[in-house]
mmCIF file of the N, C-alpha and C atoms, coordinates in Angstrom:
data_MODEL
# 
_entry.id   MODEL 
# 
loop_
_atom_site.group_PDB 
_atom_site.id 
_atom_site.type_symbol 
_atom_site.label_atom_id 
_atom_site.label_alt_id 
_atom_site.label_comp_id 
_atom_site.label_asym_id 
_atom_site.label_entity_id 
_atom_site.label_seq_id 
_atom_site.pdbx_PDB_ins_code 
_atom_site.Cartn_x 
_atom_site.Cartn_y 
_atom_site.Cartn_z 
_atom_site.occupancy 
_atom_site.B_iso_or_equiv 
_atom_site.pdbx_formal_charge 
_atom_site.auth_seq_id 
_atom_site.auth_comp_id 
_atom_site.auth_asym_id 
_atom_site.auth_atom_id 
_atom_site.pdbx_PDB_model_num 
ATOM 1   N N  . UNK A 1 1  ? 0.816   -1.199 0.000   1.00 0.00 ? 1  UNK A N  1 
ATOM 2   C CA . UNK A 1 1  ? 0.000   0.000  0.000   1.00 0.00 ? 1  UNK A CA 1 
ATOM 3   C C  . UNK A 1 1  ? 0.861   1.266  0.000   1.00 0.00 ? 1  UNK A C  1 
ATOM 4   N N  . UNK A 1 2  ? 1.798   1.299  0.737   1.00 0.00 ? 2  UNK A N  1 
ATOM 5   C CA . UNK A 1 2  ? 2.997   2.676  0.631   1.00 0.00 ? 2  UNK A CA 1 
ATOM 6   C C  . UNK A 1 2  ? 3.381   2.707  -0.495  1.00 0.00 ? 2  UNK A C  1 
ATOM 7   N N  . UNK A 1 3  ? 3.569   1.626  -1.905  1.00 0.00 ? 3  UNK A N  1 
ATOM 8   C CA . UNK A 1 3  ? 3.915   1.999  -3.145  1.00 0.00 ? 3  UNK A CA 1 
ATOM 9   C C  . UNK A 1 3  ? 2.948   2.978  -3.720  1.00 0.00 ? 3  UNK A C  1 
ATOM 10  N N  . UNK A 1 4  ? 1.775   2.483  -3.652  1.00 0.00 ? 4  UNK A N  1 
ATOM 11  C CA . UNK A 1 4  ? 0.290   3.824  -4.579  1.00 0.00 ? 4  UNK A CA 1 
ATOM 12  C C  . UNK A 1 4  ? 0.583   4.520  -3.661  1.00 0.00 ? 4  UNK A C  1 
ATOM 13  N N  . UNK A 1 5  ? 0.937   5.050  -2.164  1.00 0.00 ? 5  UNK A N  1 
ATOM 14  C CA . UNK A 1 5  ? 0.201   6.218  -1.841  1.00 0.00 ? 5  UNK A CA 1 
ATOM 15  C C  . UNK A 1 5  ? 1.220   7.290  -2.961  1.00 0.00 ? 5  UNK A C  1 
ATOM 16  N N  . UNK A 1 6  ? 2.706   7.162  -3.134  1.00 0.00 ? 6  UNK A N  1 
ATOM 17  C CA . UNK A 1 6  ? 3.308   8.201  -3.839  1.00 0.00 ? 6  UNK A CA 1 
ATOM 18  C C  . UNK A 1 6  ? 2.299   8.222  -4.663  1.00 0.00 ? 6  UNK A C  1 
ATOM 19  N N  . UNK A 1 7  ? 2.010   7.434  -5.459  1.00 0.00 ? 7  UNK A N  1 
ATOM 20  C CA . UNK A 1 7  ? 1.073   7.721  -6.875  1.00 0.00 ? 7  UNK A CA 1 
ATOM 21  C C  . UNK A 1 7  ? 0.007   8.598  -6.581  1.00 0.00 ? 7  UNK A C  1 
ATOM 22  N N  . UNK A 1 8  ? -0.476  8.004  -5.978  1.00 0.00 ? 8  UNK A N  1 
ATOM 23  C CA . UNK A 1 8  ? -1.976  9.157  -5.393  1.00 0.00 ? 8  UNK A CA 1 
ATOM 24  C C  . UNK A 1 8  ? -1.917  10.057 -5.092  1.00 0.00 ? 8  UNK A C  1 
ATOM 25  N N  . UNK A 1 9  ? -0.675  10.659 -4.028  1.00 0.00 ? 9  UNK A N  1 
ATOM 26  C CA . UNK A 1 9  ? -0.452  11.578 -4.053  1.00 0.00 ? 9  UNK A CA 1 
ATOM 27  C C  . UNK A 1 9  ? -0.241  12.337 -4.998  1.00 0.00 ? 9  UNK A C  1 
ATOM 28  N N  . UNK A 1 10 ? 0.950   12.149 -5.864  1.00 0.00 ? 10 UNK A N  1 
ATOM 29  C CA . UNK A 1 10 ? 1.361   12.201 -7.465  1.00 0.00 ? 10 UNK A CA 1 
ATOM 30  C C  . UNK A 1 10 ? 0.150   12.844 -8.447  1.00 0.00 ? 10 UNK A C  1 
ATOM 31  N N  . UNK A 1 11 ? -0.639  11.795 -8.089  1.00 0.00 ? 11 UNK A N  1 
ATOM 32  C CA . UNK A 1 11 ? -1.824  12.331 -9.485  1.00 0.00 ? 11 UNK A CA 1 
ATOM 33  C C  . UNK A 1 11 ? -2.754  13.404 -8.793  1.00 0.00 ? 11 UNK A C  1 
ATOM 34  N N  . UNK A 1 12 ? -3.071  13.417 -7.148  1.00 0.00 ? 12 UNK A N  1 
ATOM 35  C CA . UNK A 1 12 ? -3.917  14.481 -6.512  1.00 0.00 ? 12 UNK A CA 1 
ATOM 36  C C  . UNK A 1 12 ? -3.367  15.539 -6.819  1.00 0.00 ? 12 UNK A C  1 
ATOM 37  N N  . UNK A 1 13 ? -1.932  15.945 -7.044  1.00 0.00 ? 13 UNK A N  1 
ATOM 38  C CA . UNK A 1 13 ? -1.303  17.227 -7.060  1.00 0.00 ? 13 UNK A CA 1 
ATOM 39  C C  . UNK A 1 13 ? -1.536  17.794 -8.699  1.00 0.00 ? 13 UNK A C  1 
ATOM 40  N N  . UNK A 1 14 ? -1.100  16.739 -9.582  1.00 0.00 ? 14 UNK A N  1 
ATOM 41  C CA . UNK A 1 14 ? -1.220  17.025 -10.991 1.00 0.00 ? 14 UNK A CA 1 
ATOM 42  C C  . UNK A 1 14 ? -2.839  17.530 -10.647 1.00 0.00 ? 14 UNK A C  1 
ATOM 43  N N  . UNK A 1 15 ? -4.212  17.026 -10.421 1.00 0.00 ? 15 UNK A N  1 
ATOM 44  C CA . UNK A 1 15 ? -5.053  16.987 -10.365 1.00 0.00 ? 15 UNK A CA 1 
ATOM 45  C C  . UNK A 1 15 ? -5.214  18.618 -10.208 1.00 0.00 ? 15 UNK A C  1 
ATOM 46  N N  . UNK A 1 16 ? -4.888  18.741 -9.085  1.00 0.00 ? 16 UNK A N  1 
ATOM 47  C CA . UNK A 1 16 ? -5.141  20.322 -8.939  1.00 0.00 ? 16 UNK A CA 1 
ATOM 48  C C  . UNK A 1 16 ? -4.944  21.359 -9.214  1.00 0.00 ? 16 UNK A C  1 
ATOM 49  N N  . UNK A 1 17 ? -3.321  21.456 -9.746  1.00 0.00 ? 17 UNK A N  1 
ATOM 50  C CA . UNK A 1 17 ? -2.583  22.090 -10.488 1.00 0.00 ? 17 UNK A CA 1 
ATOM 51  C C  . UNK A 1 17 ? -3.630  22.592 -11.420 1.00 0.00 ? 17 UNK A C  1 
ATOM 52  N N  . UNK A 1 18 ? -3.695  21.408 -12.066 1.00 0.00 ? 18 UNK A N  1 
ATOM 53  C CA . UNK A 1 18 ? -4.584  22.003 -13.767 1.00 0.00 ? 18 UNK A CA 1 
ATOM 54  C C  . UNK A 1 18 ? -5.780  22.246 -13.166 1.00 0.00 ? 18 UNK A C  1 
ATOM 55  N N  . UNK A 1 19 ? -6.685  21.735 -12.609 1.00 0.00 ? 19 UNK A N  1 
ATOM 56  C CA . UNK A 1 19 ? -8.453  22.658 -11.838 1.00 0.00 ? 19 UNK A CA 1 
ATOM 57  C C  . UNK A 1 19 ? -7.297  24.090 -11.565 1.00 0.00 ? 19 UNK A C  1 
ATOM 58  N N  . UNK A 1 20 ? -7.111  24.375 -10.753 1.00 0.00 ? 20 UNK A N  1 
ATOM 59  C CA . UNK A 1 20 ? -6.325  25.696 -10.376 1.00 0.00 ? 20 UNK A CA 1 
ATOM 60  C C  . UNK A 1 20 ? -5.884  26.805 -11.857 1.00 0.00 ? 20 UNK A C  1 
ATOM 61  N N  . UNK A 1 21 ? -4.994  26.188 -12.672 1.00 0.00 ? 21 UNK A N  1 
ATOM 62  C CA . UNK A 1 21 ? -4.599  26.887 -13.714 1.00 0.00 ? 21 UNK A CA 1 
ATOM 63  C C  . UNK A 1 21 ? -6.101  27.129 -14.461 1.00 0.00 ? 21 UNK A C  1 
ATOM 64  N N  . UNK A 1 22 ? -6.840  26.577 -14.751 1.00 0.00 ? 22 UNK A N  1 
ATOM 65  C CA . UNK A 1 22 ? -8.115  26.818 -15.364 1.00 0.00 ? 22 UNK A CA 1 
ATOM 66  C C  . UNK A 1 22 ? -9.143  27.525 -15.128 1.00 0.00 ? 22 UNK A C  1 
ATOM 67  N N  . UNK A 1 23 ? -9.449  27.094 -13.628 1.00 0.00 ? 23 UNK A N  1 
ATOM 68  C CA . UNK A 1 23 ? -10.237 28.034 -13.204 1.00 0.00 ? 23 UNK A CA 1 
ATOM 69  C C  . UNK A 1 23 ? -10.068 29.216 -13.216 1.00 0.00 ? 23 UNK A C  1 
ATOM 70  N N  . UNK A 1 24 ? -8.605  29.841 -12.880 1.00 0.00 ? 24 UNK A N  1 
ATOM 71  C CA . UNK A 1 24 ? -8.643  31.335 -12.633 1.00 0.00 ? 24 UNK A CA 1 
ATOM 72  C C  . UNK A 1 24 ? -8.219  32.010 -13.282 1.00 0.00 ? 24 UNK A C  1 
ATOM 73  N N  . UNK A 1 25 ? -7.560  31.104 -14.584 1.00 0.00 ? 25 UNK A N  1 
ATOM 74  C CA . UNK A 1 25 ? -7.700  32.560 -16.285 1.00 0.00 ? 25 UNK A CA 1 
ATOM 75  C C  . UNK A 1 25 ? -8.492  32.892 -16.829 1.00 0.00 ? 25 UNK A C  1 
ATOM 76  N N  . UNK A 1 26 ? -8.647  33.124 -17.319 1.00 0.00 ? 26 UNK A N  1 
ATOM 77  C CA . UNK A 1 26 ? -9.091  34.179 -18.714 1.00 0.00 ? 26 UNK A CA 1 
ATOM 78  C C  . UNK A 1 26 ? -9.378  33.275 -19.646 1.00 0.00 ? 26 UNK A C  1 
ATOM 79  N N  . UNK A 1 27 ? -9.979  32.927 -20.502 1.00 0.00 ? 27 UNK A N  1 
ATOM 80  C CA . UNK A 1 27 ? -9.900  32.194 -21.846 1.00 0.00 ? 27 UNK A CA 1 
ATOM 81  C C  . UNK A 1 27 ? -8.787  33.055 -22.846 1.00 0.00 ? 27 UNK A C  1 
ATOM 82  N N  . UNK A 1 28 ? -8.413  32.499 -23.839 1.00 0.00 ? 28 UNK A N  1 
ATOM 83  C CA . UNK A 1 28 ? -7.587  33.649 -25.053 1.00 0.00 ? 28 UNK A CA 1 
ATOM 84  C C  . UNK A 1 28 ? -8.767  34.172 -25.296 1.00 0.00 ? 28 UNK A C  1 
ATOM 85  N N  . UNK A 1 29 ? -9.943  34.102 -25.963 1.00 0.00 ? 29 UNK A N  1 
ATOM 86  C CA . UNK A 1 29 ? -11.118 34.907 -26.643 1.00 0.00 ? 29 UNK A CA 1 
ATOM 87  C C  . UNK A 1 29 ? -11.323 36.073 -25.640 1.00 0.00 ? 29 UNK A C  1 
ATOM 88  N N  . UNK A 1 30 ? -11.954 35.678 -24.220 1.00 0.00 ? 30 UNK A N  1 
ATOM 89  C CA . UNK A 1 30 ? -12.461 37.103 -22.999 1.00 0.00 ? 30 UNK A CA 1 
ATOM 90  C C  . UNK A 1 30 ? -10.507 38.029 -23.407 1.00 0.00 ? 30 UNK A C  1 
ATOM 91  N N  . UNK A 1 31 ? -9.766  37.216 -23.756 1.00 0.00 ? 31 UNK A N  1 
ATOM 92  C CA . UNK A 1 31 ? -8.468  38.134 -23.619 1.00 0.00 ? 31 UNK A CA 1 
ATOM 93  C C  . UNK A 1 31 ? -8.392  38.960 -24.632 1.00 0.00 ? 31 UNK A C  1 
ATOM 94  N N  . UNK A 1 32 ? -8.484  38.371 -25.337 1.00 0.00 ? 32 UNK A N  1 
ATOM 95  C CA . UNK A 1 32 ? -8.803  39.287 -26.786 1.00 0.00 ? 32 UNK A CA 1 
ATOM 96  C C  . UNK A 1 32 ? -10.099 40.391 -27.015 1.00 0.00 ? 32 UNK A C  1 
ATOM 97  N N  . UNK A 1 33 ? -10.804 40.061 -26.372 1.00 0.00 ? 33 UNK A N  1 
ATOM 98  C CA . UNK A 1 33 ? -12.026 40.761 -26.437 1.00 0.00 ? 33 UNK A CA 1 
ATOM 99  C C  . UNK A 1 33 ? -11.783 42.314 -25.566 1.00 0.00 ? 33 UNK A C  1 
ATOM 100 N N  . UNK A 1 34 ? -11.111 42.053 -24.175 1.00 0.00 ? 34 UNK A N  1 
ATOM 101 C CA . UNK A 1 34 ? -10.904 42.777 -23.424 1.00 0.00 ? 34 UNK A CA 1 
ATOM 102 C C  . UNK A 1 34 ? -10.087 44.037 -24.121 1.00 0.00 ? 34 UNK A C  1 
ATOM 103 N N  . UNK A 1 35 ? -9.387  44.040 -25.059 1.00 0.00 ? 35 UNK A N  1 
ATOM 104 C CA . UNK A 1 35 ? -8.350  44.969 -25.707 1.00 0.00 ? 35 UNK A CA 1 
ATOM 105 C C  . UNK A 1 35 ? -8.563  45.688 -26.802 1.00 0.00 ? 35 UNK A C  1 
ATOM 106 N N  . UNK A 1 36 ? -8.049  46.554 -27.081 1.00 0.00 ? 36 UNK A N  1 
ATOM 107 C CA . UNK A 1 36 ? -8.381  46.985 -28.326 1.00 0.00 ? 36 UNK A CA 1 
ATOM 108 C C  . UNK A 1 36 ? -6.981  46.973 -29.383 1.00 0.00 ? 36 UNK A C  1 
ATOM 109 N N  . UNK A 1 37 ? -7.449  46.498 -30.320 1.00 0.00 ? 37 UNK A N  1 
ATOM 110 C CA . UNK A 1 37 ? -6.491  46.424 -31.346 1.00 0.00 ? 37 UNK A CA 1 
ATOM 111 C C  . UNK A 1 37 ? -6.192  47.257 -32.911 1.00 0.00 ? 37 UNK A C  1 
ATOM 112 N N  . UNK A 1 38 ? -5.618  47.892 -32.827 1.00 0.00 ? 38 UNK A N  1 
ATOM 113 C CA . UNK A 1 38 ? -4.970  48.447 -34.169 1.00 0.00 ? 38 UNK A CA 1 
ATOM 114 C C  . UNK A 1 38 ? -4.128  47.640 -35.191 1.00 0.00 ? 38 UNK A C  1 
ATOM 115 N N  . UNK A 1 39 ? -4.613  47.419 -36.503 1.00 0.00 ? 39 UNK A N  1 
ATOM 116 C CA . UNK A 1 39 ? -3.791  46.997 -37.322 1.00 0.00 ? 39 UNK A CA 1 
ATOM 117 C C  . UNK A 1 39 ? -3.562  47.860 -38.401 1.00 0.00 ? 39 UNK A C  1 
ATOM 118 N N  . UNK A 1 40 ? -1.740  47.486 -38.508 1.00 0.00 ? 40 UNK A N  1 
ATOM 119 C CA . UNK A 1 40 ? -1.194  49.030 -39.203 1.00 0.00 ? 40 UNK A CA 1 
ATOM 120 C C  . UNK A 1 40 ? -0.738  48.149 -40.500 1.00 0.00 ? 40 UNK A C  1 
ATOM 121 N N  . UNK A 1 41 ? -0.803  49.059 -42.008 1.00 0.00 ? 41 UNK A N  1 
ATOM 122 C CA . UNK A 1 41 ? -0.679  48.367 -43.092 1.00 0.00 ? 41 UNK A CA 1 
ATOM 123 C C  . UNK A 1 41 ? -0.280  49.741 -44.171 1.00 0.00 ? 41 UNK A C  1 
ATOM 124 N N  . UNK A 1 42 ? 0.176   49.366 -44.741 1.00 0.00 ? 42 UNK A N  1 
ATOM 125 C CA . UNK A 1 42 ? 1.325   50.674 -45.481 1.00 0.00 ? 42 UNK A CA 1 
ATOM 126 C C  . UNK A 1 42 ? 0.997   51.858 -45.107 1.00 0.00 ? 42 UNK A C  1 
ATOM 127 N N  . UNK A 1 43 ? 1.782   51.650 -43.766 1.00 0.00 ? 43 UNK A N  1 
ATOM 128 C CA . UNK A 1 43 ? 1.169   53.471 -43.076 1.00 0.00 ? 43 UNK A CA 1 
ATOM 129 C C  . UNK A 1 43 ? -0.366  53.691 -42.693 1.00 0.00 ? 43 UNK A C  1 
ATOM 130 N N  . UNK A 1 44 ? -1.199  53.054 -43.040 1.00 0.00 ? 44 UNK A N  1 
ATOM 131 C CA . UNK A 1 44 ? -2.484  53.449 -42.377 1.00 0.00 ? 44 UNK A CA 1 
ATOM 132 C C  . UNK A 1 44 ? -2.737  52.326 -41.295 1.00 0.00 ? 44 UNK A C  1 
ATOM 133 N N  . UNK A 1 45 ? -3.812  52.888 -40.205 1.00 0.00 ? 45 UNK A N  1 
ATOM 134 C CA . UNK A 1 45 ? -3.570  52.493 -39.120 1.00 0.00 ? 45 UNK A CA 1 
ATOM 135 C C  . UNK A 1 45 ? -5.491  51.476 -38.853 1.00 0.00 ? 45 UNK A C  1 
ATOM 136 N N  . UNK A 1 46 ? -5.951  50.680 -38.696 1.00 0.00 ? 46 UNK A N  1 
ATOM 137 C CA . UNK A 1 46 ? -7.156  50.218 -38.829 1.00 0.00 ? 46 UNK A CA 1 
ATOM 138 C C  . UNK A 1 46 ? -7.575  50.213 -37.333 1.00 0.00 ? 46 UNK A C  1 
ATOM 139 N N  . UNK A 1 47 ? -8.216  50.858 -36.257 1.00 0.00 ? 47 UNK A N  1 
ATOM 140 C CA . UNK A 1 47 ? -8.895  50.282 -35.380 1.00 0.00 ? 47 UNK A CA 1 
ATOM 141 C C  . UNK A 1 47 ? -9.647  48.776 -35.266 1.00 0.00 ? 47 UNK A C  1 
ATOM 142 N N  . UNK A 1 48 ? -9.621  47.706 -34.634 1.00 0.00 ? 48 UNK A N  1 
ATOM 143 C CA . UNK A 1 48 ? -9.975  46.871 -35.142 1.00 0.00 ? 48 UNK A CA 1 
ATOM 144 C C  . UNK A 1 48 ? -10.759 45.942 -33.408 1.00 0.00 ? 48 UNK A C  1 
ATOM 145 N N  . UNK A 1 49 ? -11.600 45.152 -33.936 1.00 0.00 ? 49 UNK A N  1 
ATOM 146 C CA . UNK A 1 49 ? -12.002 44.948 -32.067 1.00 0.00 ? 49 UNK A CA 1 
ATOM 147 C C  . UNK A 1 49 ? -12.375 43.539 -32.150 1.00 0.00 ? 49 UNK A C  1 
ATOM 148 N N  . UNK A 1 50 ? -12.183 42.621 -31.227 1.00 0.00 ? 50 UNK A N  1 
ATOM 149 C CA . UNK A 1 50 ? -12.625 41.222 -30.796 1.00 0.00 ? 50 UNK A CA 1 
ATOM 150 C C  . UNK A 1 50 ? -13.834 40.901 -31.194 1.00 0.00 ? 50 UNK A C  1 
ATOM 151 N N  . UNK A 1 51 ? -14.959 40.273 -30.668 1.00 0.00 ? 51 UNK A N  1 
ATOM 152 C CA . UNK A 1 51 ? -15.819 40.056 -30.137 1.00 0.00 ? 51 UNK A CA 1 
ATOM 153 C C  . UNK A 1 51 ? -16.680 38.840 -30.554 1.00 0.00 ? 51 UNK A C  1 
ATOM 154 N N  . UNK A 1 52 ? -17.513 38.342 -29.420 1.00 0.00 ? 52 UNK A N  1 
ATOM 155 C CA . UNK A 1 52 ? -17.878 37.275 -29.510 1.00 0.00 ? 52 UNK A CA 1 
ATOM 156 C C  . UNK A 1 52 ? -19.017 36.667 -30.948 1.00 0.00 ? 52 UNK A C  1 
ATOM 157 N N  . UNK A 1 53 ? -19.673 37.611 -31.969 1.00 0.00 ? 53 UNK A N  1 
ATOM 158 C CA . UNK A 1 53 ? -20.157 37.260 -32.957 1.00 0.00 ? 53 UNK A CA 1 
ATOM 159 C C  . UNK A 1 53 ? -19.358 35.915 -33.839 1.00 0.00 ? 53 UNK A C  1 
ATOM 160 N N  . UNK A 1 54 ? -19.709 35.438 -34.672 1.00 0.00 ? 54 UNK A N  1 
ATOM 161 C CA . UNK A 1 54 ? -18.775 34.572 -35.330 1.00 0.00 ? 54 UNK A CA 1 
ATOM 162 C C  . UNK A 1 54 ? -19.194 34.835 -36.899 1.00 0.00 ? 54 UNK A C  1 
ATOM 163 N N  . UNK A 1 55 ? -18.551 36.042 -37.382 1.00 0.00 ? 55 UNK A N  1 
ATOM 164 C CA . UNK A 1 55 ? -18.980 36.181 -39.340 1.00 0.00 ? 55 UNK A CA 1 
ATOM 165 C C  . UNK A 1 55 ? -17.887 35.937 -39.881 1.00 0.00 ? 55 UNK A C  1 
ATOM 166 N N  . UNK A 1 56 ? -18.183 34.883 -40.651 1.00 0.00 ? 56 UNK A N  1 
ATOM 167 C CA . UNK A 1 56 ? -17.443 34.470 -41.744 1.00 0.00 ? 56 UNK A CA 1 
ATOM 168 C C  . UNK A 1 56 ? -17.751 35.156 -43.319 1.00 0.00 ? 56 UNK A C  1 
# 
């Protein structure tokens, strides 16, 4: 039984790590959304913005 507990332990920690890292970011999209972006192209400058619509 002292061989699994390392393991268990082992995988409880991995376990949380990632719940932890997940829960408390941001997605990339809310990150992107949050900002505003300019795209610059032979000298002119485009205001340009995120958001959650999807047009193709």
């Amino acid at each position: 039984m002292k061989k699994y507990w390392k393991y268990i332990i082992a995988v409880m920690t991995v376990l949380l790590i990632v719940v932890g890292l997940t829960a408390c970011g941001k997605s990339t999209a809310q990150d992107l959304q949050s900002n505003k972006w300019y795209l610059n192209q032979k000298g002119q400058s485009y205001k340009t913005q995120f958001n959650k619509k999807n047009d193709y």
